[in-house]
C-alpha positions, 0 to 999 in steps of 0.5 A: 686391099688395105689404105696404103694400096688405095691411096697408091691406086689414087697417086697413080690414076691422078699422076696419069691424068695429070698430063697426056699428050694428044695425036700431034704429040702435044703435051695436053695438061688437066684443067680439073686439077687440083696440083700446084703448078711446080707439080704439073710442070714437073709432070709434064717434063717428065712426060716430055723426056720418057717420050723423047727417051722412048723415040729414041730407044725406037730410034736405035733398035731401027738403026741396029735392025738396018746394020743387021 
């Protein structure tokens, strides 16, 4: 792997540890971070809208099975 890879590699694990969402579906936000808070915020809407856009793509493929 050559640096460039590396770094990507570090971007993403730290991107995916940024923000996580517990059992209830809460949005949990890393405390051991060093992100500026615009960051974290910005991560944390954007975990927020992929899970509202994935329920309601799970959401849809139910409706379409019940109409089939």
């Amino acid at each position: 792997m050559d640096t460039a890879e590396l770094l990507e590699d570090d971007v993403v694990d730290k991107k995916a540890e940024l923000v996580n969402f517990d059992n209830e579906g809460n949005i949990i936000v890393s405390k051991h971070t060093e992100a500026s808070a615009k960051l974290v915020a910005r991560r944390a809407i954007e975990a927020h809208l992929e899970r509202k856009r994935l329920q309601l793509d799970d959401y849809w493929d139910d409706l379409e099975k019940e109409l089939n």
